[in-house]
C-alpha positions in Angstrom: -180.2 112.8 -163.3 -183.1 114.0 -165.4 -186.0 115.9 -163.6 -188.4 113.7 -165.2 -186.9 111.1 -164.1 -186.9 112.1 -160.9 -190.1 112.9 -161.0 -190.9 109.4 -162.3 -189.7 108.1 -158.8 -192.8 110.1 -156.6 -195.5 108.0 -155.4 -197.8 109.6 -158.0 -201.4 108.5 -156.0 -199.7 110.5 -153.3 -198.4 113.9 -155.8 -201.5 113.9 -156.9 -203.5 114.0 -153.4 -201.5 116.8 -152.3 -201.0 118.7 -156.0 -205.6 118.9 -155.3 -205.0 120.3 -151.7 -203.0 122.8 -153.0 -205.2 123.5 -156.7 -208.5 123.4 -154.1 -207.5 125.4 -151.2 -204.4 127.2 -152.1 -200.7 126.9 -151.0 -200.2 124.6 -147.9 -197.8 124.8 -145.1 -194.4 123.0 -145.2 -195.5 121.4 -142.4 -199.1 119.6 -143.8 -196.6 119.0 -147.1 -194.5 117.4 -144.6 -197.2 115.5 -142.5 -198.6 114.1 -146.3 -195.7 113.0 -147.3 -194.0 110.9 -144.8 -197.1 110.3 -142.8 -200.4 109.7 -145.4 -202.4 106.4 -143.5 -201.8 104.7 -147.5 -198.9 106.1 -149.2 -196.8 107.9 -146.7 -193.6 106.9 -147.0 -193.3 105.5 -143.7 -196.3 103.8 -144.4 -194.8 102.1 -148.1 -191.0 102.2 -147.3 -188.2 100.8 -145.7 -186.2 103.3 -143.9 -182.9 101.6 -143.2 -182.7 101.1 -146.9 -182.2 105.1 -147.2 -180.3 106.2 -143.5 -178.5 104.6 -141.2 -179.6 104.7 -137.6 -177.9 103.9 -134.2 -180.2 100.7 -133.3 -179.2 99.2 -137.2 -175.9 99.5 -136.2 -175.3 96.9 -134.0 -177.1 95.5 -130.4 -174.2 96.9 -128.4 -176.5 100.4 -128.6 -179.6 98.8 -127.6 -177.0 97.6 -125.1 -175.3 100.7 -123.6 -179.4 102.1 -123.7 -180.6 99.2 -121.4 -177.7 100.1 -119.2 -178.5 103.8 -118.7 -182.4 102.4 -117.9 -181.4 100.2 -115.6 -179.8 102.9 -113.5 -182.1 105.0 -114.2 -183.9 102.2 -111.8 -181.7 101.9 -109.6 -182.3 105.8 -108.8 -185.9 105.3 -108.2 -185.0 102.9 -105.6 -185.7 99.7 -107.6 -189.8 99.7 -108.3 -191.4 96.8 -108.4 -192.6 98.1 -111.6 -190.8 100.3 -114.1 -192.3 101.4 -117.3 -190.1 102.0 -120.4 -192.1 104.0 -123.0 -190.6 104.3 -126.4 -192.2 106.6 -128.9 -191.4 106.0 -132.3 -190.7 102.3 -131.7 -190.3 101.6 -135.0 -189.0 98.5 -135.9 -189.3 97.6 -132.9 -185.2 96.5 -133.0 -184.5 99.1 -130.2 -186.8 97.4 -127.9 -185.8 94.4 -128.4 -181.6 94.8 -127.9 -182.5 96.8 -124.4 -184.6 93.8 -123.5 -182.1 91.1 -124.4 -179.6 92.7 -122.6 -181.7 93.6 -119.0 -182.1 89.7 -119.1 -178.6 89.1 -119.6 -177.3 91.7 -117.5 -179.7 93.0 -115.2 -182.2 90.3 -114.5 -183.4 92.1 -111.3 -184.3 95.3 -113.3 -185.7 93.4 -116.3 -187.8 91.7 -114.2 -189.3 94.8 -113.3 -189.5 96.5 -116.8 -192.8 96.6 -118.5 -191.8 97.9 -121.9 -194.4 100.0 -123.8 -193.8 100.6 -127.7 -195.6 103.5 -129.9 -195.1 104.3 -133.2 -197.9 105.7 -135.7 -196.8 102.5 -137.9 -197.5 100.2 -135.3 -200.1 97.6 -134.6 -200.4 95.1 -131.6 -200.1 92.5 -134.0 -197.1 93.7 -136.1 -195.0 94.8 -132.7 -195.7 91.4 -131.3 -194.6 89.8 -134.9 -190.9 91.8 -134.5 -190.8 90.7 -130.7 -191.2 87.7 -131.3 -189.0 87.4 -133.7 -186.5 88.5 -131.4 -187.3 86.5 -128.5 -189.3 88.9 -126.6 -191.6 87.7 -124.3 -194.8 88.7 -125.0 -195.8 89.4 -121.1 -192.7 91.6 -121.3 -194.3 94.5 -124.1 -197.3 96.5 -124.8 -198.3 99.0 -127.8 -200.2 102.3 -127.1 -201.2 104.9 -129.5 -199.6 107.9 -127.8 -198.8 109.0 -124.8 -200.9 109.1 -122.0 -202.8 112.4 -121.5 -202.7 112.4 -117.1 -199.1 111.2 -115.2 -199.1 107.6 -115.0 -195.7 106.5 -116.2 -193.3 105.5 -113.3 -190.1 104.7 -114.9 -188.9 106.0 -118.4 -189.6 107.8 -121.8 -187.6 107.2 -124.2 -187.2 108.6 -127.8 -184.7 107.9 -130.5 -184.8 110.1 -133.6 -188.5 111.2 -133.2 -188.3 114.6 -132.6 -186.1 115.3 -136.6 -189.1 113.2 -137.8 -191.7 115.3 -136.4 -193.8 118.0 -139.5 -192.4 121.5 -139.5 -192.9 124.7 -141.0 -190.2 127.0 -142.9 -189.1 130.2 -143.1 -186.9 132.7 -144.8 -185.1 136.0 -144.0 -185.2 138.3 -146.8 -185.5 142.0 -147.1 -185.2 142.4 -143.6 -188.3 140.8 -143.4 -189.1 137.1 -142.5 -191.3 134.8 -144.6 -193.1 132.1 -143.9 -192.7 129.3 -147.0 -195.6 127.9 -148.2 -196.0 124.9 -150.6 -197.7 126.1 -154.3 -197.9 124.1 -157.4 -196.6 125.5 -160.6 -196.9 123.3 -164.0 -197.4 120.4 -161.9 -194.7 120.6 -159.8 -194.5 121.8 -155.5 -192.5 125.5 -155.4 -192.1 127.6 -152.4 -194.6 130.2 -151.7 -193.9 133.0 -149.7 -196.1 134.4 -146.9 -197.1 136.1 -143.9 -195.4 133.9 -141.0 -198.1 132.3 -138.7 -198.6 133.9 -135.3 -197.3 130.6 -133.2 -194.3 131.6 -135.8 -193.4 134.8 -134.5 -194.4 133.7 -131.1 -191.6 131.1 -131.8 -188.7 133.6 -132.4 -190.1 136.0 -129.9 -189.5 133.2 -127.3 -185.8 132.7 -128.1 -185.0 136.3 -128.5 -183.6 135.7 -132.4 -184.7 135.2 -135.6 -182.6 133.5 -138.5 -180.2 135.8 -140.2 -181.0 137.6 -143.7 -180.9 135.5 -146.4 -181.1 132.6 -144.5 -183.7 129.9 -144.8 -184.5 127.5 -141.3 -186.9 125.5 -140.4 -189.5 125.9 -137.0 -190.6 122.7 -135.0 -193.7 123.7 -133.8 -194.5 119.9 -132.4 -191.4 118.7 -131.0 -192.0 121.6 -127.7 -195.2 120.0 -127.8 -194.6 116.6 -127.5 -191.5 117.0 -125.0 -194.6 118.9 -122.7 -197.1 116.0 -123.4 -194.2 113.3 -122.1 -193.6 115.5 -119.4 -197.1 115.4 -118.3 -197.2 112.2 -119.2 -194.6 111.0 -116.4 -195.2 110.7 -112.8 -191.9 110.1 -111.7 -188.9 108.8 -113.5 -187.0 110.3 -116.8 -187.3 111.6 -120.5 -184.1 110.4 -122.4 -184.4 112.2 -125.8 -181.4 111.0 -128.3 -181.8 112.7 -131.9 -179.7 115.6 -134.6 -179.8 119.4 -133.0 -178.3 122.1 -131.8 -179.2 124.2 -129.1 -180.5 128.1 -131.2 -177.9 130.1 -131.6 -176.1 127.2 -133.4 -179.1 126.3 -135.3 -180.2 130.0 -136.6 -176.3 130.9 -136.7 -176.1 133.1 -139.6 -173.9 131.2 -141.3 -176.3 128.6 -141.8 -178.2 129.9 -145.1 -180.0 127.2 -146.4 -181.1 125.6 -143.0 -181.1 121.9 -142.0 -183.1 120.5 -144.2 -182.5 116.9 -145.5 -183.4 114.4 -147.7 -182.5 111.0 -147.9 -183.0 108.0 -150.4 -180.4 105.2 -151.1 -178.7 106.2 -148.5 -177.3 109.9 -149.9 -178.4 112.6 -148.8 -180.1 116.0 -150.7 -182.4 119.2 -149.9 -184.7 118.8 -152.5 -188.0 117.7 -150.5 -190.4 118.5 -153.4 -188.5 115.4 -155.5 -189.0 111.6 -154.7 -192.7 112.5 -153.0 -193.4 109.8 -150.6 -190.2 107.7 -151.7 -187.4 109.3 -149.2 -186.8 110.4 -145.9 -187.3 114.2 -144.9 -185.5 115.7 -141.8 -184.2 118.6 -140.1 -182.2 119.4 -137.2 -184.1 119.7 -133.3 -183.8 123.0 -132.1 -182.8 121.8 -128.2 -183.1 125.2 -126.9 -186.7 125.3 -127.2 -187.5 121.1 -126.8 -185.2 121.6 -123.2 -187.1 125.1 -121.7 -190.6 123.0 -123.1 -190.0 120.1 -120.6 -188.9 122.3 -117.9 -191.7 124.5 -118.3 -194.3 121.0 -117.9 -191.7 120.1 -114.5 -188.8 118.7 -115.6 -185.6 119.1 -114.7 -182.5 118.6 -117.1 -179.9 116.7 -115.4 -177.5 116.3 -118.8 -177.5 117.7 -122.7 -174.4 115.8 -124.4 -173.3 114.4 -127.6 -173.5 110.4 -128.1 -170.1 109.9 -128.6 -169.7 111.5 -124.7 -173.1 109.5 -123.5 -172.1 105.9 -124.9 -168.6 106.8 -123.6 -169.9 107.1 -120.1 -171.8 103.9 -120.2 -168.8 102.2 -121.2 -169.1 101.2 -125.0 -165.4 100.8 -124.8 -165.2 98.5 -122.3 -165.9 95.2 -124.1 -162.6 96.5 -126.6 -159.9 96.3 -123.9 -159.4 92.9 -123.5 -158.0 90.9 -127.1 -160.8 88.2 -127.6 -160.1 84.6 -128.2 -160.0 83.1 -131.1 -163.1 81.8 -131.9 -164.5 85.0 -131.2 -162.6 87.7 -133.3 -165.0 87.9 -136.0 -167.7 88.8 -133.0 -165.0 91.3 -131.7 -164.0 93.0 -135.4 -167.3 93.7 -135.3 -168.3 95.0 -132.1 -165.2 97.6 -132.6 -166.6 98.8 -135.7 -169.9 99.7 -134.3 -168.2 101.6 -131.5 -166.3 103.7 -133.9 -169.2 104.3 -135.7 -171.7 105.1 -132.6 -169.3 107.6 -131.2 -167.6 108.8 -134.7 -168.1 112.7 -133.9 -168.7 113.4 -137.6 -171.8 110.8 -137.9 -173.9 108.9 -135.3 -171.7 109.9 -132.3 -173.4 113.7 -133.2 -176.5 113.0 -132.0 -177.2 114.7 -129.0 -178.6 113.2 -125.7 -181.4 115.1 -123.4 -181.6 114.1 -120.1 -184.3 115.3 -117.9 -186.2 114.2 -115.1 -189.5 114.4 -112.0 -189.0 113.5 -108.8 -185.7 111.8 -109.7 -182.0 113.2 -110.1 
């Protein structure tokens, strides 16, 4: 395709606001690009977009996730010696479709635990009135969910946080290896359009690599998640006693910086294909990159908690028995139901695609 065309695709209100950042104040971080982008109040595109249109995520797959999910929670439950009340937080609700599949199948399956569950949605997107909209659409009962801005700032959570692709979504800052030296890159403006700008790394940078005893490789390029550490240390604060279940892409650092690796983790996506042009399509597609676990696991430990399991979903969903509902041949009138139910298994736990993700499990005063 045509760079102008291309170009014709940005949200152009939004170019434009960050093009005058840059022409005002100089080159910007990746990470306030990033933050613009994806998370402007009026044109960000998770703000003006539809993100299943462009990726695929586990809960769009089909409810046996939310399924297998609302399984692991209400163990997790039965570990704490079956509270009275048990809080389910999930950041980065979302649609809200997540929520609602756990909850379905608690009252299906696990009436005594879902009558315990209080189930607490965040998202930046969210409103009261726009979570209770999806909930109720999905039969939710409205005595049975909350919305909170963020997480709370003293321990009060008895039960569960729970994240699913938050931490890839999360701004971050990147950096490249060359000369022996590393560089920070910045985001300029040339003839209109965003270029790399090299630069002095930022302290918290160095302080970064300094921590994990590496630094990328030269002539690689990588990217450094300066607020995924900080938000697995908020939710660990956050909780009095129960568990952090983190599901989301990553490696754990030497697999992330591996030398091999030159051009990082960055993605795009938009119509569902992927790219690594995130200076293309402003506002109108997806930008990720991969969670570096080594740092998100030690951040949580460092706040009190304790890791209790790091796995791939393919293992995790495996464990909870996704394959259990596959054994038996269906009836009849119910083989469409069952064609379909295998297909989302294969998919959740295909090793090459969703079943990739990785799965953090930590815990206080549990496990």
């Amino acid at each position: 395709m045509d760079l102008s065309d291309v170009a014709s695709e940005d949200n152009q209100a939004l170019k434009q606001l960050i093009l005058e950042r840059i022409r005002s104040g100089g080159p910007i971080s990746f990470a306030e690009f990033y933050e613009l982008a994806l998370y402007h109040p009026r044109y960000g595109y998770y703000f003006t977009c539809e993100p299943s249109l462009d990726y695929r995520s586990s809960p769009n797959v089909h409810p046996v996730f939310g399924a297998a999910l609302g399984r692991q929670i209400a163990a997790f439950w039965r570990q704490l010696g079956r509270p009275v009340r048990f809080e389910v937080f999930e950041a980065g609700a979302g649609s809200c479709r997540l929520a609602a599949d756990i909850l379905a199948y608690l009252s299906q399956a696990e009436p005594e635990a879902f009558a315990a569950v209080r189930y607490i949605l965040q998202d930046v997107t969210l409103t009261p009135a726009t979570a209770q909209a999806r909930l109720d659409a999905a039969g939710v009962p409205e005595a049975k969910a909350a919305v909170a801005e963020a997480l709370p700032e003293a321990p009060s959570i008895d039960g569960c946080i729970l994240s699913n692709e938050l931490l890839d979504a999360l701004p971050f800052r990147r950096v490249r290896k060359r000369g022996g030296v590393l560089h920070e890159l910045l985001v300029g403006e040339e003839n209109g359009r965003f270029v790399d700008v090299e630069a002095v790394p930022r302290p918290e940078v160095r302080a970064y690599f300094e921590a994990l005893g590496l630094e990328p490789a030269e002539g690689c390029e990588a990217e450094v998640n300066l607020v995924a550490p900080s938000w697995m240390a908020r939710a660990a604060r956050a909780l009095r006693r129960g568990f952090v279940l983190t599901l989301d892409y990553g490696y754990e650092a030497p697999e992330l910086y591996a030398p091999w690796r030159k051009r990082g983790t960055l993605l795009t996506f938009y119509r569902h294909t992927a790219g690594d042009d995130p200076y293309v399509r402003v506002g109108r597609q997806d930008i990720t990159a991969s969670v570096d676990f080594t740092t998100v696991r030690r951040a949580g430990e460092s706040a009190g908690l304790k890791t209790l399991a790091f796995t791939a979903q393919s293992e995790f969903l495996a464990g909870l028995g996704i394959g259990e509902a596959l054994r038996q041949p269906p009836p009849a009138d119910r083989l469409e139901a069952y064609v379909a139910l295998r297909r989302a298994a294969i998919e959740l736990t295909d090793p090459s695609g969703l079943g990739r993700v990785r799965v953090l499990v930590q815990a206080k005063g549990a496990g």
